[in-house]
C-alpha positions in Angstrom: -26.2 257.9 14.6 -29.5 257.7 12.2 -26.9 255.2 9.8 -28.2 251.3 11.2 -25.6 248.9 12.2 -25.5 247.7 8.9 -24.1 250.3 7.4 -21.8 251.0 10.3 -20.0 247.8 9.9 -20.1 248.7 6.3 -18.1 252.0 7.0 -15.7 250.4 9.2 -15.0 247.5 6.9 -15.9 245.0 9.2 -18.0 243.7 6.4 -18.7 243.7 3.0 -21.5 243.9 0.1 -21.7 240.4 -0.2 -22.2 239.5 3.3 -24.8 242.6 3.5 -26.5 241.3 0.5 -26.8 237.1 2.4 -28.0 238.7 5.6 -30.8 240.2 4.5 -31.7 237.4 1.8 -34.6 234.8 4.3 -33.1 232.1 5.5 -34.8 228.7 4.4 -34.0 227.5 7.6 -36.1 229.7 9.7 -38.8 229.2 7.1 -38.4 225.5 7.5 -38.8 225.8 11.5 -41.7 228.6 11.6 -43.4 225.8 9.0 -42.7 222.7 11.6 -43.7 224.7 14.6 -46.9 225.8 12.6 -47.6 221.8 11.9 -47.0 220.8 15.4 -49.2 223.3 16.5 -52.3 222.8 14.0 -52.1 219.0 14.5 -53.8 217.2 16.8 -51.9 214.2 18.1 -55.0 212.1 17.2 -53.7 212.1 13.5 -50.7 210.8 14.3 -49.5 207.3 13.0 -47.4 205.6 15.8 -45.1 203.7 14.0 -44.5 199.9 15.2 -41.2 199.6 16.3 -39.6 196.7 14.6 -39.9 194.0 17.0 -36.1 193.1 18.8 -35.3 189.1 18.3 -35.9 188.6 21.6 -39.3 190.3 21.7 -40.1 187.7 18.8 -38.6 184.2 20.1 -40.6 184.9 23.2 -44.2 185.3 20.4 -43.1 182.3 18.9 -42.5 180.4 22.0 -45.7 181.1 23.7 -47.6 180.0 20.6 -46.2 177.1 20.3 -46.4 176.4 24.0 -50.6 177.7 23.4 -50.0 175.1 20.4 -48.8 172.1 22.3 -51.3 172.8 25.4 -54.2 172.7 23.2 -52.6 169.3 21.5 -52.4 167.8 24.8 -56.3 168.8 25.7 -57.1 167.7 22.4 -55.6 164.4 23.2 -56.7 164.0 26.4 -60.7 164.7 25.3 -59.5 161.4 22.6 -58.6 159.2 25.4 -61.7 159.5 27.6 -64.2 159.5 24.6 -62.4 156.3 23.8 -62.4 155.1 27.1 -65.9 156.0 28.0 -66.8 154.3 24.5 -65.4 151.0 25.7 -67.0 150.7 29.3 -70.5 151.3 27.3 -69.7 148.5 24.8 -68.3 146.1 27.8 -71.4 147.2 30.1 -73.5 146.4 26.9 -71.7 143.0 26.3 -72.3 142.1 30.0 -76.1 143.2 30.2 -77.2 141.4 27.3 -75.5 138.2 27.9 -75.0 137.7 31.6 -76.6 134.6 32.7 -79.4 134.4 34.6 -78.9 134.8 38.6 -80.0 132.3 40.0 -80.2 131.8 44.0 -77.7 129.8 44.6 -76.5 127.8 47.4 -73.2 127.2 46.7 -70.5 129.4 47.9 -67.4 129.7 45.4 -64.2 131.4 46.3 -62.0 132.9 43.9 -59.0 135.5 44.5 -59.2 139.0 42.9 -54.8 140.4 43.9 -54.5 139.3 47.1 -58.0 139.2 48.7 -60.4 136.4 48.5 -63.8 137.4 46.8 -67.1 134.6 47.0 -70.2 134.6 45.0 -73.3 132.0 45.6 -73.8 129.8 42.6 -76.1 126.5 41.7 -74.0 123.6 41.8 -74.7 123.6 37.6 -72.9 127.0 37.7 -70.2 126.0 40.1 -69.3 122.9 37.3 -69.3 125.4 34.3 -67.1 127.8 36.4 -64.9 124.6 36.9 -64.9 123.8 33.3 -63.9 127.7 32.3 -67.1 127.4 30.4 -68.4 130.4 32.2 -66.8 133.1 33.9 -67.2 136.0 36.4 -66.7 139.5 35.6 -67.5 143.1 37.2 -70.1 145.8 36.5 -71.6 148.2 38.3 -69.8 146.9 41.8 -71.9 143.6 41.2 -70.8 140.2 40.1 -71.9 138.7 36.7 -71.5 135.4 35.1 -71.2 135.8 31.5 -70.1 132.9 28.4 -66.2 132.4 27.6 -66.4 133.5 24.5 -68.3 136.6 25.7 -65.5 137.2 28.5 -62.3 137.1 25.8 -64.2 139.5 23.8 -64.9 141.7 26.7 -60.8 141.1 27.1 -60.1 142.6 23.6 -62.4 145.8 24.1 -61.1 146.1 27.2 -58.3 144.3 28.5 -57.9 145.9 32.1 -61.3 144.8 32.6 -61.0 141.7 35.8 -62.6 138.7 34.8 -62.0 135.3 36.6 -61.7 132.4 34.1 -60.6 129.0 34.6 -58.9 127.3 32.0 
């Protein structure tokens, strides 16, 4: 039994020189695995690239819609900052308008009435006041919680910088 296996399938014709002659040629295959197992074994996973996945179409509507929701947020902010610089630009120009050409208060003795909505609001004039308030040559406006009498012309311009700003004006 010294003969190996190989030659006892040769004997029994099992197989023949061909096949012999494959078998014991290497396989590439187990080369190629020995080689792979070597890699895997020698490399750290450090060095490995992760490749990005290629986003799904849902994975990327949902990107897109979240900026542009970031996008019209930030518009909106934007737009909001816009309306109360503006805002806050035109209370300084009326407050301006009023300080420089209110006229002077005098004590007066005369109470005059006039309605603001529904209530009934009073302020103490002269009786040369109470005339030009008569006239419309005058009127009465707000600032600071105090009353002011300012010139017509003053109180239509203080209209066109700001027209939801109350003033009483007869005409």
């Amino acid at each position: 039994m010294a003969n190996s296996l190989r030659d006892q399938l040769l004997q029994a014709g099992l197989v023949t020189e061909e096949q012999v002659a494959e078998a014991e040629k290497p396989k590439k295959k187990k080369k190629y695995h020995a080689k792979k197992n070597n890699q895997h074994t020698t490399k750290s996973p450090k060095n490995k690239k992760k490749k990005k996945a290629p986003a799904s179409d849902l994975a990327s509507f949902y990107k897109q819609r979240t900026n542009l929701e970031r996008k019209e947020k930030q518009q909106a902010e934007k737009e909001q900052q816009e309306a109360s610089r503006l805002k806050k630009e035109r209370r300084q120009k009326v407050g301006k308008l009023i300080k420089d050409n209110a006229l002077k208060e005098e004590e007066g003795e005369i109470r005059y009435n006039f309605v603001i909505g529904t209530s009934i609001k009073y302020m103490f004039v002269t009786e040369e006041q109470q005339q030009l308030l008569s006239d419309g040559s005058i009127a009465i406006t707000f600032l600071g919680g105090k009353k002011h009498l300012v010139p017509k012309d003053i109180a239509k311009e203080i209209l066109e910088v700001d027209p939801e700003k109350i003033i009483i004006l007869s005409e």
